[in-house]
C-alpha positions as CSV (number, residue, x, y, z in Angstrom):
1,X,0.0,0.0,0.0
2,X,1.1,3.7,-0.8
3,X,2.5,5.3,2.3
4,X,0.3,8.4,1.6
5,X,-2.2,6.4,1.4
6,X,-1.8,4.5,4.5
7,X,-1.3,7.9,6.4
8,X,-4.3,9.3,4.8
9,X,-6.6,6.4,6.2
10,X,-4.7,6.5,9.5
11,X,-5.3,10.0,9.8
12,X,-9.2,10.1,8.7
13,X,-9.8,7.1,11.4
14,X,-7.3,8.0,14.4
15,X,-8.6,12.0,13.7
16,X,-12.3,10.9,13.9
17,X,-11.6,8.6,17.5
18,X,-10.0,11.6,18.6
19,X,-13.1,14.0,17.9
20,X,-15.6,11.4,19.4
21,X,-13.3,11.6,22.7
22,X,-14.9,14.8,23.0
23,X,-18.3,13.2,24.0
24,X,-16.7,12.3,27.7
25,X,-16.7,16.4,28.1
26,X,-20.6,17.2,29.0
27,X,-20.0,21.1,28.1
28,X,-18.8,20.2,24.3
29,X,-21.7,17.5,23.3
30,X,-23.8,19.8,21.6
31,X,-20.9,20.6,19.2
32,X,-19.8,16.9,18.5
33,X,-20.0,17.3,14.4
34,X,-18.0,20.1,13.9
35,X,-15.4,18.3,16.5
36,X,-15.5,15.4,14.6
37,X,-15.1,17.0,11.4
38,X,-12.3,19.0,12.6
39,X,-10.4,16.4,14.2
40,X,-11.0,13.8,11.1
41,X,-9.6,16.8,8.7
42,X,-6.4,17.4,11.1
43,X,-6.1,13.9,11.2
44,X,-6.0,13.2,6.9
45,X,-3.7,16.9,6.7
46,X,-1.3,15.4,9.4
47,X,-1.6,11.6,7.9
48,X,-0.8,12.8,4.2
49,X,2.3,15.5,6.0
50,X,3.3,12.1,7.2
51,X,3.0,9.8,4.5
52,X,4.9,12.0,2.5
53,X,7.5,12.9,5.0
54,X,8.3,8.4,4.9
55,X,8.4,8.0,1.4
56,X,10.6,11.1,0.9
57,X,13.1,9.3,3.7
58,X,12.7,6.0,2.8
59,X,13.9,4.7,6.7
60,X,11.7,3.4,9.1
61,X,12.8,5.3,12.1
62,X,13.2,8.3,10.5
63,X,9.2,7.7,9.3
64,X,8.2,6.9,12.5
65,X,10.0,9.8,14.1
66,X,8.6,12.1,11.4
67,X,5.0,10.4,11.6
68,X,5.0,11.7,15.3
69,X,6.0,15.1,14.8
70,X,3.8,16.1,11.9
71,X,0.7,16.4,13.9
72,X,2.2,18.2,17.4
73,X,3.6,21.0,14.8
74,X,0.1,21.0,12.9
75,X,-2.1,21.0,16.0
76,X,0.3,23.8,17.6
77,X,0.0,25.6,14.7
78,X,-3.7,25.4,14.7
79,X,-4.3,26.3,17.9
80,X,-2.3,29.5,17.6
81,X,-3.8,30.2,14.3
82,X,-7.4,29.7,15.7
83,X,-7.1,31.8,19.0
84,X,-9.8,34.7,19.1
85,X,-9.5,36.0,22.0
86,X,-5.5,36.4,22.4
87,X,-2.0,35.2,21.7
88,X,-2.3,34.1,25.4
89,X,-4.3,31.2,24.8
90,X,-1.2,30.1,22.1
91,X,1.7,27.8,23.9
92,X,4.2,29.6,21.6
93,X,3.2,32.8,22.8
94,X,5.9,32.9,26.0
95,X,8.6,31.6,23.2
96,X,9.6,34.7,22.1
């Protein structure tokens, strides 16, 4: 199987557990389908990052470190990206 491929499917179906984890927090059930969503789309962006990151290396533990990466950088960026209210709510904000 193509390893974009593989990272895509990965990503849709590990992004979409993640989003229904959301249902164990009483104040966010009545926005369950747009967490979902969200979390499936992160989940095929980071899995395609990834899949393209191992076939451009071509090593296993080099893919595997990559494969782990992709998604802290993407969900860091995200959160910053989507902050309304300030840069305070943004890890990176104290870095500098």
């Amino acid at each position: 199987m193509n390893k974009v491929l593989l990272g895509l499917l990965l990503g849709a179906v590990l992004g979409a557990i993640d989003g229904a984890t959301a249902w164990l927090t009483p104040a966010v059930r009545s926005m369950m389908v747009g967490i979902i969503v969200g979390s499936t789309a992160k989940g095929l962006i980071a899995g395609v990052a990834a899949g393209v990151f191992a076939r451009k290396v071509n090593s296993v533990p080099l893919g595997c470190l990559g494969s782990q990466w992709d998604p802290c950088w993407l969900s860091l960026w995200l959160t910053c990206s989507m902050a309304t209210t300030s840069r305070s709510s943004c890890p990176a904000a104290s870095w500098g």
